[in-house]
Structure formats: C-alpha cells, structure tokens
C-alpha positions as CSV (number, residue, x, y, z in Angstrom):
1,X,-55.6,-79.4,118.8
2,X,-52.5,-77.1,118.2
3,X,-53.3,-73.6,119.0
4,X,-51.6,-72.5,115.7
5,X,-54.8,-74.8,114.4
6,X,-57.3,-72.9,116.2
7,X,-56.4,-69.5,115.4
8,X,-55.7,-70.2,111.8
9,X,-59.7,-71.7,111.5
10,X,-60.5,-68.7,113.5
11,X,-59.0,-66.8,110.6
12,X,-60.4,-68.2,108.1
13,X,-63.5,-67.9,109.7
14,X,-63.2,-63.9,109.5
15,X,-62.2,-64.0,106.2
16,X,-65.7,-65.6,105.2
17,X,-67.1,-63.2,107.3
18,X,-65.3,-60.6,105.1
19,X,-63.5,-59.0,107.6
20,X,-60.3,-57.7,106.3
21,X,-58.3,-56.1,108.9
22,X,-56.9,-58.6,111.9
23,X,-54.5,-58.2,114.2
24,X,-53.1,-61.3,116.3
25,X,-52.6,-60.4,119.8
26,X,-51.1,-62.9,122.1
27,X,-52.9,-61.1,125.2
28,X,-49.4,-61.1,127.7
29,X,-51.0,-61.6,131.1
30,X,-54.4,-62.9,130.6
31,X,-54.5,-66.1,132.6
32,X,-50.7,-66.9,132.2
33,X,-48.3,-67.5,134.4
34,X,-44.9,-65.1,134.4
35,X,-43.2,-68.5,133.0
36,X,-45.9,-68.8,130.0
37,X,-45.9,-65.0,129.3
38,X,-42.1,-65.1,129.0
39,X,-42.4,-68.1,126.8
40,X,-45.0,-66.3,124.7
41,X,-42.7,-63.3,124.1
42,X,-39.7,-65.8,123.6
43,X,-41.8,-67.5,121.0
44,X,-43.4,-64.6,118.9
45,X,-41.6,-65.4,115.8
46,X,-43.9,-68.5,115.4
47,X,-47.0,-66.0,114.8
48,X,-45.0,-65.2,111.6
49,X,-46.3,-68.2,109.9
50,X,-50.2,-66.4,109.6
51,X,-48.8,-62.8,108.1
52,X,-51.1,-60.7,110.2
53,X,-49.8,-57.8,112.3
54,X,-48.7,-58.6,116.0
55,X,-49.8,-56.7,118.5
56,X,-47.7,-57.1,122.1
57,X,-49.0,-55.2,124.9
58,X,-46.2,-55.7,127.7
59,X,-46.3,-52.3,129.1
60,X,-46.1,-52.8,133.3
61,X,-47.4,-56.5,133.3
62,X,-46.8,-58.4,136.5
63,X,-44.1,-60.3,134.3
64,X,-41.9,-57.6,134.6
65,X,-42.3,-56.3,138.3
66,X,-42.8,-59.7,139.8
67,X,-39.4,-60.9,138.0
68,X,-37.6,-57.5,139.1
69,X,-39.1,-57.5,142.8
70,X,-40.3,-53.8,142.2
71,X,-43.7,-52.0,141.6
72,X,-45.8,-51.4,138.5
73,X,-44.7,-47.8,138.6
74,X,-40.7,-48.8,138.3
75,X,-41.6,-50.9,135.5
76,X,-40.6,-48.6,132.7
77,X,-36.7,-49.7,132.8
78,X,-38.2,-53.6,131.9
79,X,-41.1,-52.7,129.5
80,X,-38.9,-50.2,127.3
81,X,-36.4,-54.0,127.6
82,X,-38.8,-56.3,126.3
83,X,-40.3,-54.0,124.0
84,X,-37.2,-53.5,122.1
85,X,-37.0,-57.6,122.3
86,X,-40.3,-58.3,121.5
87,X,-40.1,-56.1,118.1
88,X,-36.9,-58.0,117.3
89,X,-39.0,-61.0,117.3
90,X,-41.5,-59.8,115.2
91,X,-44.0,-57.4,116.7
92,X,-45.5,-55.0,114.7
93,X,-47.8,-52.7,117.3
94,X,-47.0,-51.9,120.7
95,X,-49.6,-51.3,123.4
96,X,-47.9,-49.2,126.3
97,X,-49.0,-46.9,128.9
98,X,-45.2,-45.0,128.4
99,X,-45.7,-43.1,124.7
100,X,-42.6,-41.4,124.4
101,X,-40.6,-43.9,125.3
102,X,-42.1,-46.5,123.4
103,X,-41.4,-43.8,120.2
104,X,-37.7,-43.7,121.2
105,X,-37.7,-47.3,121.4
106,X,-39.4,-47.7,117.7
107,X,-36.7,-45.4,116.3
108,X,-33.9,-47.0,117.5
109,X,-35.3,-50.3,116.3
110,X,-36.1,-48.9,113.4
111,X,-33.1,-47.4,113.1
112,X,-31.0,-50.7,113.3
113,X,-33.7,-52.6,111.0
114,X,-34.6,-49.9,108.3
C-alpha cells in the first residue's frame, strides 16, 4: 500500500473522530537514513495533494552534520539552508531549536513569496 494511501485513511479516520485541526509531519530523522530524509525534504511538495499544514522539523538533524562532517552545534549554517528550501517546497511550520533565525528566515521567504 502507498503511503499517500495510509495517511489519507488515517485522515479520514480523524475526521470521523471529529478532530479538526491536523498537521502532517514527515518526522525528518525518525528511523531514516540521511539518503531517505533528503529524499523526504526533496519530495515535500507531494504532501500538497492532502491540504493540511506541514510541519518540517530539520533543525540540527544528523542529516545535516553527518553530510557537512561537523557537529550538531555547527549545524545552524545547514538548518537556516534547508529551512529556507524546505518552505519553498511547501512547509508551512517550522520546528527549530534556532528562533531568531528561523524568524529571519520566514521573512525573507515571505518576503520573496508574499
């Protein structure tokens, strides 16, 4: 079964339930690979199809420090990178450890998308 399968009967399946508000959340670094997350985040726009709010929570994922060779601490530079990428692919919510700028990254995106 497609996965796109699954997590639309899931949604209908809360929508019986009467719940209202649902966020999809790919979950970046939950028993993937670096390859898989990076396909995930490449792929983003085909969560579109379900018109529920994305939530991407890349902020200092092994993804990023394992491809750069450097530290969870250094990861800022790389998470502020695909942040920006992943809201040109659709995200609507970003989970990150780095507030400010995370903010500076949402205005300049929302800058060149008003």
């Amino acid at each position: 079964m497609k996965f796109s399968t699954i997590l639309r009967k899931k949604w209908i399946f809360l929508k019986k339930l009467g719940i209202k508000d649902v966020i999809i959340d790919p979950g970046f670094g939950f028993a993937k690979t670096t390859e898989q997350n990076f396909y995930l985040l490449k792929n983003l726009k085909s969560f579109e199809v379900f018109g529920l709010p994305l939530l991407v929570g890349l902020s200092r994922k092994s993804m990023i420090y394992k491809t750069l060779q450097i530290n969870t601490l250094e990861a800022l530079n790389g998470t502020t990178a695909l942040n920006m990428f992943a809201l040109l692919q659709g995200a609507n919510l970003l989970r990150v450890h780095d507030v400010k700028e995370a903010k500076e990254t949402v205005k300049l995106y929302e800058q060149l998308y008003p």
